[in-house]
MIMAR-779065 format. One record per residue: x, y, z of N, C-alpha, C, O in turn; residue in three letters. Coordinates in steps of 0.05 Angstrom, whole numbers, plus 5000, padded with zeros to 4 digits. Example, Ala and Ser with C-alpha at 12.3 -4.5 7.8 and 13.67 -1.06 7.14 Angstrom:
! MIMAR-779065
526448865156524649105156526449345156528549345169ALA;525749555142527349795143525850015157526850235161SER;
! end
This chain:
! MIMAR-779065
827177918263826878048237824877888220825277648217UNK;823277968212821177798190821977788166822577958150UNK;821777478166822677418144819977268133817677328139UNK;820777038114818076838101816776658136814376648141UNK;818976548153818376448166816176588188814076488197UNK;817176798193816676958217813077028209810977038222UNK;813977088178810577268175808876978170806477018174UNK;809576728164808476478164806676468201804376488207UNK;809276438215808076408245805676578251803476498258UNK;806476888247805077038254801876988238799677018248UNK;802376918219799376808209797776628220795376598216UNK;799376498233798276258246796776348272794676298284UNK;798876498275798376638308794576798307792976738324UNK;793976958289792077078280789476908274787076928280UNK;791376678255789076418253787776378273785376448273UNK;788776258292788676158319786276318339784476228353UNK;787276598336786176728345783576968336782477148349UNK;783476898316780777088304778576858280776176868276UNK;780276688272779076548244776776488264776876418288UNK;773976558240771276408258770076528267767676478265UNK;770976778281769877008300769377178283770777258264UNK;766377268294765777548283766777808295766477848319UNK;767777968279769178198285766778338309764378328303UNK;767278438328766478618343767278928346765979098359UNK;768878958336770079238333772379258318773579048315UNK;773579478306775579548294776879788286775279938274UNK;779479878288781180108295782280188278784180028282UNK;782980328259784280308236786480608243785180818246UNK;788880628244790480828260791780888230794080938235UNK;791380908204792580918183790981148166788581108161UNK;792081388157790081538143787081368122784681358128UNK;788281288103786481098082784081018089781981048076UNK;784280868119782680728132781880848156781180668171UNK;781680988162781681188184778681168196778581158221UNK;775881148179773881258177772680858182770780808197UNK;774080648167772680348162772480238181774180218199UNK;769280118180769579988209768779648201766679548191UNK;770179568206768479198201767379098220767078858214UNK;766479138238763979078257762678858240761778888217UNK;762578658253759978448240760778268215759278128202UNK;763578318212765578218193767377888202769177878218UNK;766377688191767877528199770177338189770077238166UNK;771677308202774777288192774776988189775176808206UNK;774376978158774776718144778076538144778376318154UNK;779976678133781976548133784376738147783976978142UNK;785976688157788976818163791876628143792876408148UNK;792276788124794976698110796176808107795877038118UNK;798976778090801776938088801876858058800476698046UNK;803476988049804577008023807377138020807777388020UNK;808976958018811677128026812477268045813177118063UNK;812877578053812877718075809377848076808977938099UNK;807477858062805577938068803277718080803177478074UNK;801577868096799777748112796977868092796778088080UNK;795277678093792577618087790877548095790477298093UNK;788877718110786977608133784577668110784477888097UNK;782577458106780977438087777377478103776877318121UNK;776077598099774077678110771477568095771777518071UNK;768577508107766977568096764077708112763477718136UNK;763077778093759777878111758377848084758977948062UNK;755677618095754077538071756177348047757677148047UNK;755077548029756177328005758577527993759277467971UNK;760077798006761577988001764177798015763677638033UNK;766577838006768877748007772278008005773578067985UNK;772778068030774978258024776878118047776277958065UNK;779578228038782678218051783378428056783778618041UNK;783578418086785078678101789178548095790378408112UNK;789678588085793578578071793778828093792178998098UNK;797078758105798678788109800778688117800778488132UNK;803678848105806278838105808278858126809179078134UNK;809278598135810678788168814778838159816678838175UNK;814878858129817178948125820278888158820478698173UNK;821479068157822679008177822378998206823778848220UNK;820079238218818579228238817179198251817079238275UNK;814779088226812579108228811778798253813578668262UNK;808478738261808478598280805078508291803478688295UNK;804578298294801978268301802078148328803977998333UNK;799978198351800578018376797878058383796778278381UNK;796677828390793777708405793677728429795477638444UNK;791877828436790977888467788677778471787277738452UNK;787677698500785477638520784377928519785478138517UNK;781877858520780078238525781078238548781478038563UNK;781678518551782378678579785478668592786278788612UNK;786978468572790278418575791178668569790278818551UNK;793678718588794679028582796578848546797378628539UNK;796579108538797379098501800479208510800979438516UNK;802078998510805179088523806879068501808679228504UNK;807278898472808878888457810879098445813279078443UNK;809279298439810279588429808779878441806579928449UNK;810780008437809280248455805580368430804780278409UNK;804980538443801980598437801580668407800080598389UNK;803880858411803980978383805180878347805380988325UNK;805780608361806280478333804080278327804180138306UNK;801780268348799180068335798280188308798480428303UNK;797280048295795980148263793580048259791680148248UNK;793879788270790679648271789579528296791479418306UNK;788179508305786179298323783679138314781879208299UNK;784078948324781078798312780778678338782578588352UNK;777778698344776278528362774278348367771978418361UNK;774478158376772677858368772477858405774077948422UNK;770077748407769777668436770777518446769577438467UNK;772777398440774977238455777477358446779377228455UNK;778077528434781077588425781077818417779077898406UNK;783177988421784078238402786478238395788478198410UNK;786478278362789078198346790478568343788978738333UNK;792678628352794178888348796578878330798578738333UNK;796179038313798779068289800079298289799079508281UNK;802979278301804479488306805679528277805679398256UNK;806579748282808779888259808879698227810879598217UNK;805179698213804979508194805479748173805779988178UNK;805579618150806179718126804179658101802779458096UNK;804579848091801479778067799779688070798779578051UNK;798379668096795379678106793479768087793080008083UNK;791779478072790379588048787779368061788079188078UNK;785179478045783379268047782179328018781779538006UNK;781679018010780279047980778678797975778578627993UNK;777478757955776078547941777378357955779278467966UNK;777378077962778777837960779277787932781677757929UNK;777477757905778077767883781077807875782577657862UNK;781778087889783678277870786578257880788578387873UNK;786178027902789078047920791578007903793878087908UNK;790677857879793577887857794378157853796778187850UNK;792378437850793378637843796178787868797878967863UNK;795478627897797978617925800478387920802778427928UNK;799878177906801778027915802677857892804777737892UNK;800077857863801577777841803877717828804477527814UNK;805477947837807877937825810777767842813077747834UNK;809577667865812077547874812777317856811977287833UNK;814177187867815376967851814276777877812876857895UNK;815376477871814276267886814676297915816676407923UNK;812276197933812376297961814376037968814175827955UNK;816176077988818875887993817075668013818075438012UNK;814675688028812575588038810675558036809475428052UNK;809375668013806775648001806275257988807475047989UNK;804375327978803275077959804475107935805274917922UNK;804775387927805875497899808575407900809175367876UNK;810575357915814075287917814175137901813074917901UNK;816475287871817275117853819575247850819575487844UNK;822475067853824775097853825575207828827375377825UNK;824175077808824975047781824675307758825775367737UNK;821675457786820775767764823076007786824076217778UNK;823175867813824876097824828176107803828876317793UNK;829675867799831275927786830976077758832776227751UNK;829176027743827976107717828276447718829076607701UNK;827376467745826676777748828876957753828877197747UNK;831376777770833976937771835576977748837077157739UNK;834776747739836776757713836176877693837476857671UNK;833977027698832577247675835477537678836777667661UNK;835477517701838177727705840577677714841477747736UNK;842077497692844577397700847577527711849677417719UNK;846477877707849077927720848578127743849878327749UNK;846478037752845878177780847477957803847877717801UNK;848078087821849177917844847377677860844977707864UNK;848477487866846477197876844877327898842477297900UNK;846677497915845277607934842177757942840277717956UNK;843278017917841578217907838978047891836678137893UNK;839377767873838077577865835777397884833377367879UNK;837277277910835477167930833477347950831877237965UNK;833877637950833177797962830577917948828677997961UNK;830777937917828078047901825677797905825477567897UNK;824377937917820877817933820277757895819177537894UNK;820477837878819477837852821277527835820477467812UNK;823677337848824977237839823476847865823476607860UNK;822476987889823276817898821976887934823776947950UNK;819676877943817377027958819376887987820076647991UNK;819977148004819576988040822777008045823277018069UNK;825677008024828077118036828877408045828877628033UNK;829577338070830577678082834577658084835877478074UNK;835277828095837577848104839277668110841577628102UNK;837377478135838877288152839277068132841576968127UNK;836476968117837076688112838676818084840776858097UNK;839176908061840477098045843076998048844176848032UNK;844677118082847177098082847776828092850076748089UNK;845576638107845776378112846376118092847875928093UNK;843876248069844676088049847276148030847575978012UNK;848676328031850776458017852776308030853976148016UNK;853576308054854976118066855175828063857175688063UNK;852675758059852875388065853275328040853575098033UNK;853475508023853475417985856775537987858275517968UNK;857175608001860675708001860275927970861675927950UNK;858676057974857976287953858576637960856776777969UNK;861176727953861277027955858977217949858177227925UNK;857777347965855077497962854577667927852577707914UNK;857477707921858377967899858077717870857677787847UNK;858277517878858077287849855477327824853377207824UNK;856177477808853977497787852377177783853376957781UNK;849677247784848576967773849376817758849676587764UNK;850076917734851976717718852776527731851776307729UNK;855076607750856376587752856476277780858276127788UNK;854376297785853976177799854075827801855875887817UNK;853975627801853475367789852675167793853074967781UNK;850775217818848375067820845775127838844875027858UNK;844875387815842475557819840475327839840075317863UNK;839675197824837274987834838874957858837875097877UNK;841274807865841974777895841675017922841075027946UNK;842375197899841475447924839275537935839075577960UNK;837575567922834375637927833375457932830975497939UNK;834175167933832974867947834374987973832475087986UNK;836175017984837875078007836175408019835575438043UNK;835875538008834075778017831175678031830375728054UNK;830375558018826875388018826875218051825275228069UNK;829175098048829774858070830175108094828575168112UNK;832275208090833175408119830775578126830475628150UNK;828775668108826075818124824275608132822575658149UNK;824475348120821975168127822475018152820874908166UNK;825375038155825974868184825375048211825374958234UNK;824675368204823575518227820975558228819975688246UNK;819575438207816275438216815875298236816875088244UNK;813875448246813075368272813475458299811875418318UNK;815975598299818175698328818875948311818975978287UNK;819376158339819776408331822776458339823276698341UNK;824476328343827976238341828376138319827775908314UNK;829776348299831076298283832876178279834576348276UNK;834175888275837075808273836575618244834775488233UNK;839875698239840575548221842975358230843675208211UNK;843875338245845275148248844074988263845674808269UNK;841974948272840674728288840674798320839474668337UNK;842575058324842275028362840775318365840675518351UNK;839675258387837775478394838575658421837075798435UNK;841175608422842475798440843375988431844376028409UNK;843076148453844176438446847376518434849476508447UNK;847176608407849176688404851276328387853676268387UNK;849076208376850375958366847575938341847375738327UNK;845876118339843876058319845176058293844675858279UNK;846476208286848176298255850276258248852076288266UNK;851076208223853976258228855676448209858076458203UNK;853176618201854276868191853177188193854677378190UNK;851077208197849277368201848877468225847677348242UNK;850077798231850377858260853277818268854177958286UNK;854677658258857577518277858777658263860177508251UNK;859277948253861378178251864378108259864177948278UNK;866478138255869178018269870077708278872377618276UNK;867477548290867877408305868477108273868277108248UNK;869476868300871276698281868876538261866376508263UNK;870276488246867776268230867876038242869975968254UNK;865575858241864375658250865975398240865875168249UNK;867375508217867875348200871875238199873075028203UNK;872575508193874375598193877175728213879575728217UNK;874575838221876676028237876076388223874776568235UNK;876876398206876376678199875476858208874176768227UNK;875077108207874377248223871677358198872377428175UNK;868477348208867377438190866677728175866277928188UNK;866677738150866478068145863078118141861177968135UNK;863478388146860578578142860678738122862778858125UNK;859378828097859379068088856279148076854279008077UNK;856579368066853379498052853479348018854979397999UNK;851579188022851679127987847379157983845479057994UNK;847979357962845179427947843279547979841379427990UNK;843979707985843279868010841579648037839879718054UNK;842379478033842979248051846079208072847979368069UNK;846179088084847978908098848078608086846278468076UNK;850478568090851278288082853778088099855778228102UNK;854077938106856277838121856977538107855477358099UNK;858877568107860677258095863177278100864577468107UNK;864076938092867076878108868776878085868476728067UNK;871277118087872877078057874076848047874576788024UNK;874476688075875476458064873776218051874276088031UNK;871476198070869775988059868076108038866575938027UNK;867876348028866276438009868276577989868176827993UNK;869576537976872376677967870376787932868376687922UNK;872377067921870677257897870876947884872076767895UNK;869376947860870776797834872976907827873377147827UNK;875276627815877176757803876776767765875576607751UNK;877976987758876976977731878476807710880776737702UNK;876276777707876976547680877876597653878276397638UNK;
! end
């Protein structure tokens, strides 16, 4: 699932494989772009910004960003010319790019835009601090939750606008290790800064590797210890963990180790 970490790698992956090279061809499978061809276009930088990717282009002294979003499905994978393209079936590619050593393929992307490099704030301005960026500041992500104190911590670590790069997993990971009920109004909470230091750490310890764990083991079925484990015992406890729909999401936590607030 892409989260901050995942679309981090995948940037890398693109780096690796296009930065430097002049574009030789290009596919654009998206109405918008349907007609653009960047031929002769060469791919200055590959970065991330939260869940979005930023491949930064130039020709001459002109400067644009092909952005795209790989939301929950979305997906980039590098090929050798002439490698069969096996990741996803045909009909979910959206883009291709080709460099004479590489072709970069983007399945099932999302908001596939190209614009100025200039104007990339008008794509991605509004997030809040990247949990991996240079920009990571603990101090404006809490600033930014606590603008809405009685939204849930959950619903809180999940707005890209509070806090750039948490998805689902690390969400219900960090909800856990703070022994924090998902439903806890910010308020309510009581040590904002500890949590989103604890969010920051659990995506930064998966850069690099495309195995997600938060508990440190990379075996199957021992990565988490809340996320996915429906019924099964807590790690912790014993408990049996619960699942339900909160803010048209999924959520999982342990009643015992994450218990409501009691009211005061």
């Amino acid at each position: 699932m892409p989260e901050g970490d995942t679309v981090w790698n995948t940037a890398r992956v693109l780096e690796k494989a296009l930065t430097g090279d002049v574009l030789t061809g290009s596919d654009f499978r998206v109405p918008r772009l349907a007609t653009t061809d960047l031929t002769g276009w060469t791919v200055a930088e590959s970065a991330s910004r939260g869940k979005h990717l930023l491949l930064r282009l130039t020709k001459g002294t002109t400067r644009m960003t092909l952005h795209s979003h790989l939301r929950m499905e979305g997906a980039w994978r590098a090929y050798a010319p002439g490698e069969r393209w096996t990741a996803r079936p045909a009909h979910l590619i959206r883009v291709v790019l080709r460099t004479a050593r590489s072709v970069a393929v983007g399945y099932h992307l999302h908001e596939v835009t190209l614009i100025p490099t200039a104007e990339e704030e008008k794509l991605v301005g509004h997030l809040g601090p990247d949990l991996l960026g240079a920009d990571w500041d603990p101090a404006e992500a809490v600033r930014r939750i606590s603008a809405k104190p009685s939204a849930s911590i959950a619903e809180a670590l999940l707005d890209q606008r509070n806090l750039a790069g948490v998805g689902n997993l690390y969400k219900a990971e960090t909800l856990f290790l703070r022994g924090l009920w998902p439903w806890t109004p910010v308020e309510r909470v009581p040590d904002l800064l500890g949590t989103v230091t604890m969010a920051q750490k659990l995506v930064a310890s998966n850069r690099g590797r495309w195995t997600q764990t938060t508990t440190g083991s990379l075996r199957r079925g021992q990565t988490s210890y809340v996320y996915g484990r429906r019924a099964q015992p807590c790690r912790r406890c014993g408990s049996a963990i619960q699942k339900a729909e909160q803010d048209e999401r999924v959520t999982y936590w342990c009643p015992r180790c994450q218990p409501a607030p009691t009211e005061s």
